[in-house]
PLY file of the C-alpha trace (Angstrom):
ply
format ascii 1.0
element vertex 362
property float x
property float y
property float z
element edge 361
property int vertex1
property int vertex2
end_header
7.50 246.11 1.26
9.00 244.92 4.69
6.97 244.50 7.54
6.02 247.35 9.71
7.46 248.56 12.81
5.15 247.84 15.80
4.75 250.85 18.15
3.02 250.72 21.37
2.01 254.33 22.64
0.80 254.10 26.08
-0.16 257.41 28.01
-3.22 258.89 29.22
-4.00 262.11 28.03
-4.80 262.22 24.45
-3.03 264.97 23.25
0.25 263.24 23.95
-1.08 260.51 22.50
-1.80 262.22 19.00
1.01 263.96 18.87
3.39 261.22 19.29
1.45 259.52 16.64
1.72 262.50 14.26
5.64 261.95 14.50
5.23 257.97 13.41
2.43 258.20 11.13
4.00 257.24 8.30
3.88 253.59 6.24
6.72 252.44 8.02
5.44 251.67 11.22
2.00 249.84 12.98
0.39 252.14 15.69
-1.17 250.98 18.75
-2.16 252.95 21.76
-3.00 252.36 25.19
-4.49 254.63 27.97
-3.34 253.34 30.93
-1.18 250.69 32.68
-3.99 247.65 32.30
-4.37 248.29 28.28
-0.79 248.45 27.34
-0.66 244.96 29.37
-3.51 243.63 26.79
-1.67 245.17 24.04
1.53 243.64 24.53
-0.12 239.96 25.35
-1.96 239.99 21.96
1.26 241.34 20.15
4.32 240.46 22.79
7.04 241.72 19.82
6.27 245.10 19.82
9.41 246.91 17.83
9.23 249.63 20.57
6.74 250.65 23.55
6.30 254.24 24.66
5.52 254.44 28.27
4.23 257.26 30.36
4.95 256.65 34.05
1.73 258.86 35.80
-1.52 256.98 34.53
-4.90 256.19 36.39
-5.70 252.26 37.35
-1.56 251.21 36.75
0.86 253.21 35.95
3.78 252.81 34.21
5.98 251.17 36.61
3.31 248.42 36.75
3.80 247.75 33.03
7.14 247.41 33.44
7.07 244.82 36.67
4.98 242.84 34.15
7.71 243.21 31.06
10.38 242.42 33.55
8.42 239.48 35.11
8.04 237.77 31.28
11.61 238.62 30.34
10.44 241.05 27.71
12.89 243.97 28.65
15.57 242.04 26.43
13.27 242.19 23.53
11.24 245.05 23.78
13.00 247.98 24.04
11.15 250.75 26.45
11.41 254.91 26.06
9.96 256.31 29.10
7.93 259.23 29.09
8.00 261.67 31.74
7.95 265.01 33.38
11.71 267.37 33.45
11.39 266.80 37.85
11.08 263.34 37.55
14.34 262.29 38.57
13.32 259.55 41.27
11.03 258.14 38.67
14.10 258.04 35.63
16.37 256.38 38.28
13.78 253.27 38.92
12.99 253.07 35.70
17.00 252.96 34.16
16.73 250.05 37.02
13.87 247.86 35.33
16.06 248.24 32.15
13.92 250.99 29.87
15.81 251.87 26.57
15.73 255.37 27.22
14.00 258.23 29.12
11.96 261.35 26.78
11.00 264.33 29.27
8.01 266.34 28.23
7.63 268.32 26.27
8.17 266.17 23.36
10.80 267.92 20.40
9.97 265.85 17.26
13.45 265.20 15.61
14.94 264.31 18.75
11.89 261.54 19.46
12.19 260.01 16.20
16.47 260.09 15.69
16.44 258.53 19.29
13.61 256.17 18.58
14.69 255.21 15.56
18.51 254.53 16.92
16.94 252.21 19.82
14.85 250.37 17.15
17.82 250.13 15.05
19.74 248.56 18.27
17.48 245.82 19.42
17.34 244.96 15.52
20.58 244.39 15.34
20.89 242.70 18.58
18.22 239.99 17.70
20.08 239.44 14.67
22.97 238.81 15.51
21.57 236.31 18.07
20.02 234.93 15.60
23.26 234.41 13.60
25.17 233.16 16.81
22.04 230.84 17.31
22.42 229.26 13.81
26.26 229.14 13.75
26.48 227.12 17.19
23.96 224.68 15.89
25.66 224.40 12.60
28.70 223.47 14.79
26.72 221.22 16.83
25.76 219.20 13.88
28.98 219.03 13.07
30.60 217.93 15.69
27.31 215.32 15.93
28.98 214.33 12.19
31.88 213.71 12.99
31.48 212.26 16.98
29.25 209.59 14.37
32.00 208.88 12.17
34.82 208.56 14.53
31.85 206.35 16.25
31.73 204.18 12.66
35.28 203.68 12.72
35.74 203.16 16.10
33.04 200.29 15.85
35.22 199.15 11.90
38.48 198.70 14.35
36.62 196.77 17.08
35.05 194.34 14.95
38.36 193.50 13.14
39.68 192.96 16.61
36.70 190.25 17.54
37.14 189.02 14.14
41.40 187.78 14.59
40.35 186.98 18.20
37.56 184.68 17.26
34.97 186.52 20.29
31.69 186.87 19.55
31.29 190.01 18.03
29.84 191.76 21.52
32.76 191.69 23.51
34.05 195.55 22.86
29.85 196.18 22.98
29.18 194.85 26.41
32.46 196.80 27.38
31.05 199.58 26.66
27.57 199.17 28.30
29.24 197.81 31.52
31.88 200.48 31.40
28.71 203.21 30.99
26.93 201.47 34.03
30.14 201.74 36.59
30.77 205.06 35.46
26.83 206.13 36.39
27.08 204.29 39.63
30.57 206.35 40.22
29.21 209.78 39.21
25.89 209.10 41.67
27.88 207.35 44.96
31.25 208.81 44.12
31.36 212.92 43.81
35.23 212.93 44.65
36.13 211.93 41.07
34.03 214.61 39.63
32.57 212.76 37.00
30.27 214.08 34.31
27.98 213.39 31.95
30.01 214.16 29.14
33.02 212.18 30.72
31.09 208.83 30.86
29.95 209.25 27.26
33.59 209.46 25.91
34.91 206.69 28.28
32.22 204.32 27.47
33.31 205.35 23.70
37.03 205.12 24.51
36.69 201.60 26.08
35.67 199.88 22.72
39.32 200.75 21.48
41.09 198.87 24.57
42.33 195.96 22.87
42.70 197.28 19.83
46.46 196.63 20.05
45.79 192.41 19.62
46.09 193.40 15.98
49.49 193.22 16.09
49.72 189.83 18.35
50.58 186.67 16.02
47.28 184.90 15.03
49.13 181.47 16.93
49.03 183.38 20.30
45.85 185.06 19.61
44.23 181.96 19.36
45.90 179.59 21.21
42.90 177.12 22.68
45.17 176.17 25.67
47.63 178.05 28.31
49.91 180.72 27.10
53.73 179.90 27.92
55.54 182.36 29.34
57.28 183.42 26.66
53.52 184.06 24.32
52.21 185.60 27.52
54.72 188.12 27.43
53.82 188.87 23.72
50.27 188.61 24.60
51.15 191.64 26.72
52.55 193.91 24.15
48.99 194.48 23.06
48.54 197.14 25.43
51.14 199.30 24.04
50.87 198.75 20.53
47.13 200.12 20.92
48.82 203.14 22.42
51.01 202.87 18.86
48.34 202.58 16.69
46.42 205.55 18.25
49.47 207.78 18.30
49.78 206.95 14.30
46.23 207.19 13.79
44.27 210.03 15.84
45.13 213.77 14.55
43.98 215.97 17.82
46.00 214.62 20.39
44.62 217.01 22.93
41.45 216.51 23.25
39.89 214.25 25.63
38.84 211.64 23.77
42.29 210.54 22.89
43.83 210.79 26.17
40.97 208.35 27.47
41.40 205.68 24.60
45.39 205.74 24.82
45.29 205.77 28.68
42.48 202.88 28.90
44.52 200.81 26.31
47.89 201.35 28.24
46.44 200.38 31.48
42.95 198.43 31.47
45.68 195.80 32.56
47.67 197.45 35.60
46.08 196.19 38.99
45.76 198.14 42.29
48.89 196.20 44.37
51.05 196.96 41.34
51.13 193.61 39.71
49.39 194.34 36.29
51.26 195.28 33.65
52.81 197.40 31.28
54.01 199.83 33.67
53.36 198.26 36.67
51.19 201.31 37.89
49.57 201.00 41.34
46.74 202.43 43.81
45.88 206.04 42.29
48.22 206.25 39.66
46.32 204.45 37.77
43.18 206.67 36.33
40.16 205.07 37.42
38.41 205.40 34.31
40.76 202.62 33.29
40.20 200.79 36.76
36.69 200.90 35.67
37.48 199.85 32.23
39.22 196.64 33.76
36.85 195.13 36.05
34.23 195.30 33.11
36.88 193.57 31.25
37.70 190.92 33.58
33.78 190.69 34.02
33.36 190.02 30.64
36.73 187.40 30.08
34.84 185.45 32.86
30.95 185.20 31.72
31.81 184.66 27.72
33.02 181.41 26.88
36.47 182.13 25.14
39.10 179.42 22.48
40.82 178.32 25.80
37.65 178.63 28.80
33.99 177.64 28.86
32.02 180.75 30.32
31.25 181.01 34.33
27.87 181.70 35.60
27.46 185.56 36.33
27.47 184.92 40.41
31.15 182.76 40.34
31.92 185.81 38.17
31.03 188.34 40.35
32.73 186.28 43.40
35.68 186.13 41.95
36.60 189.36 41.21
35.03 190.35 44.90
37.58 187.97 46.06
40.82 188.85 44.59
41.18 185.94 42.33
41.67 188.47 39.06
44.10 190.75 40.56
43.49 193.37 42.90
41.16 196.14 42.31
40.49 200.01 44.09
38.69 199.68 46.61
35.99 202.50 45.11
36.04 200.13 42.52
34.49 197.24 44.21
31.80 199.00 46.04
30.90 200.58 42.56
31.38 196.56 41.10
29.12 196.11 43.89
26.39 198.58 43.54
26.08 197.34 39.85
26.06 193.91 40.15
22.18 193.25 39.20
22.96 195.60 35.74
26.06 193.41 35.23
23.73 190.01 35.48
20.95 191.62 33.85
22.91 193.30 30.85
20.41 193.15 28.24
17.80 194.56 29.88
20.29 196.78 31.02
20.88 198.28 27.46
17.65 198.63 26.86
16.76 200.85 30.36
19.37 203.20 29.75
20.43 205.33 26.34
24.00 204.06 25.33
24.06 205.66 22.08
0 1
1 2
2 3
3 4
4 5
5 6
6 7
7 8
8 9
9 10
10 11
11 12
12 13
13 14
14 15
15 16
16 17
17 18
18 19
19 20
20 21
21 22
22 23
23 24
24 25
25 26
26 27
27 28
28 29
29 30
30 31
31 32
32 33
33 34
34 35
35 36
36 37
37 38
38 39
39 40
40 41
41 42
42 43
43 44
44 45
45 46
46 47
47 48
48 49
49 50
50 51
51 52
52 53
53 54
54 55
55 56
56 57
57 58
58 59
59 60
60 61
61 62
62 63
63 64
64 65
65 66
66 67
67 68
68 69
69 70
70 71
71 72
72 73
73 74
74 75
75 76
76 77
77 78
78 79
79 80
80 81
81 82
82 83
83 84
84 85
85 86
86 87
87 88
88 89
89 90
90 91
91 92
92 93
93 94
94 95
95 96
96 97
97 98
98 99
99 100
100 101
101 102
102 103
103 104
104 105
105 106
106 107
107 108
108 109
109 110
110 111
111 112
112 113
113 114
114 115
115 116
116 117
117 118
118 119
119 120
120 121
121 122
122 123
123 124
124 125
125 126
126 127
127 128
128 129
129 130
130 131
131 132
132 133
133 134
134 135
135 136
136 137
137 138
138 139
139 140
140 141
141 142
142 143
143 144
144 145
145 146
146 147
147 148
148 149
149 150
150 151
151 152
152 153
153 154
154 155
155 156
156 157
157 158
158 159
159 160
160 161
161 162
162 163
163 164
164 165
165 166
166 167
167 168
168 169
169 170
170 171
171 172
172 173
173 174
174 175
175 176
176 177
177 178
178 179
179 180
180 181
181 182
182 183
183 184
184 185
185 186
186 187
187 188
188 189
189 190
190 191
191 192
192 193
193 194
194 195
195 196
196 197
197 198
198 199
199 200
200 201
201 202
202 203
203 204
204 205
205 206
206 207
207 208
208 209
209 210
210 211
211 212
212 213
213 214
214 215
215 216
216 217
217 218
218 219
219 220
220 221
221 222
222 223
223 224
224 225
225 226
226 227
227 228
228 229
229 230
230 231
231 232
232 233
233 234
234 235
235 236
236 237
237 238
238 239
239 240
240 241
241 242
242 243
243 244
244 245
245 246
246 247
247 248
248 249
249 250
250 251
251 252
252 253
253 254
254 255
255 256
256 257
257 258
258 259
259 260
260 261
261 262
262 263
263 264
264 265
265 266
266 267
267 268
268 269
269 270
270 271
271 272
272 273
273 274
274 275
275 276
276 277
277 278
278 279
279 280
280 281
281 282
282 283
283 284
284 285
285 286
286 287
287 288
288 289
289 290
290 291
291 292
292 293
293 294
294 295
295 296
296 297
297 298
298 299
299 300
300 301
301 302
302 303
303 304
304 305
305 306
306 307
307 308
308 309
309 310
310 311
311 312
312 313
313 314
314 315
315 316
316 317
317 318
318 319
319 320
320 321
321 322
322 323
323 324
324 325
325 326
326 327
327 328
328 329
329 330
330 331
331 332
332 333
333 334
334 335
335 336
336 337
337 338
338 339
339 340
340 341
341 342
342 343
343 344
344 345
345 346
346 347
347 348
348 349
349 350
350 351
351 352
352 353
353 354
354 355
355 356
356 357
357 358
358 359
359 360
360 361
């Protein structure tokens, strides 16, 4: 058999009591009374998912109005649906109750079909309502895990297409990692020092992913360039350069939903990680704000990085000549928001492992 209906009865004379009991006595439902404002209080904390309370309003030591302050005061009213009981001239008293939020108002004296249709309708109501919260509940957090799925395995692949990068460019293997990290850290220090941008949470996390993709265009530079130990000429720089927009190729081939998010940061940040403030980076030659400073921010982690790893054609600087140099001017120019951002990270830039450790970068 299902579970019983819970019914809290809560008035102070007796007869009223017993005959609203009469009406529910039945298998169906769980009976509790109360006489006054104080007990139905107890009842409700021993048993706070009562199917349906039935409230008289005049009571000695609290009335009814005082059991309601205490429903709407523990967010029960959305629960717990309330039928007030009360007198035919009790208008003021219906009106400030309708304003707590009660269910619905019975006037004595009580007509038996009419308390138990309307009762039974209310019950019916709130069921259905919890239910289909319920439902909503469990679909958004079946779509949640979803979208967890799949944010993984675009994550996976993203990763797969980074490594094979590192791989033909003979790096390390961390290089598109510590982009990421230092592109998470500038983006923090942004959001905190620089409200104008109106970064969020939520924006940082799918930058920092997007920035592991930005040279995912060198797969398509010639393995003699690619790893040329010395100077480019001018001639392999200028292929060298194409890797910006074949990334932008491969994604447009590759990546189904072109309008989400996600894919406007990864083909923006592998477009223009390269263009420089005064207009002398490349592809497009972009300067000052039209270039999206999620890439700027992508760039000077870049250059960061090109600087303090030791690289076919370089050995690696110390983190301070690093830092100096890009302060300086020496690596093209950068925004100026930019630098004072470089600048308010510059101890999580030199301290980068414990860095990754301090903050959650997955």
């Amino acid at each position: 058999m299902a579970d019983k209906l819970r019914l809290l009865i809560v008035d102070d004379e007796e007869v009223n009591r017993e005959i609203l009991k009469e009406m529910f006595r039945s298998e169906k439902y769980e009976l509790t009374e109360a006489v006054n404002g104080e007990e139905a209080i107890a009842r409700l904390k021993e048993n706070p998912n009562m199917d349906l309370v039935m409230l008289d309003i005049v009571m000695p030591i609290m009335n009814g109005f005082g059991v309601l302050e205490y429903m709407h005061k523990e967010d029960m009213l959305d629960e717990v649906p309330v039928i007030l009981i009360t007198s035919e001239d009790a208008l003021d008293s219906e009106d400030q109750a309708y304003s707590y939020g009660v269910a619905d108002v019975i006037h004595k004296p009580f007509y038996p079909h009419i308390v138990k249709r309307r009762s039974k309708n209310i019950i019916e109501l709130y069921q259905n309502k919890r239910d289909m919260e319920k439902r909503l509940k469990e679909q958004e957090e079946e779509l949640i895990a979803k979208d967890k799925k799949i944010r993984e395995n675009n994550q996976f692949m993203i990763e797969t297409l980074s490594s094979v990068v590192e791989a033909r460019s003979a790096e390390t293997g961390e290089h598109t990692r510590r982009i990421k990290y230092f592109t998470r850290i500038m983006m923090k220090y942004l959001m905190k020092y620089f409200p104008k941008y109106g970064i969020t949470q939520e924006q940082i996390d799918e930058v920092s992913r997007a920035a592991t993709l930005h040279d995912i265009g060198k797969i398509g530079v010639p393995d003699a360039i690619l790893l040329k130990p010395g100077k480019l000429t001018k001639e392999e720089f200028e292929i060298m350069k194409k890797h910006t927009t074949i990334g932008c190729e491969i994604l447009e081939r590759s990546y189904k939903d072109k309008s989400s998010d996600f894919y406007r940061y990864a083909y923006n940040i592998c477009r223009y990680h390269h263009e420089r403030w005064d207009g002398k980076g490349y592809p497009d030659h972009l300067a000052g704000e039209d270039i999206p400073i999620y890439t700027q921010v992508v760039a000077i982690a870049d250059v960061y990085d090109a600087l303090v790893s030791h690289r076919v054609y370089k050995d690696a600087y110390a983190n301070s000549v690093a830092y100096d140099m890009i302060m300086k001017g020496e690596c093209g120019q950068f925004s100026p928001d930019v630098l004072e951002c470089f600048a308010l990270a510059k101890e999580d830039f030199f301290n980068v492992i414990e860095v990754i450790h301090m903050f959650d970068f997955s």
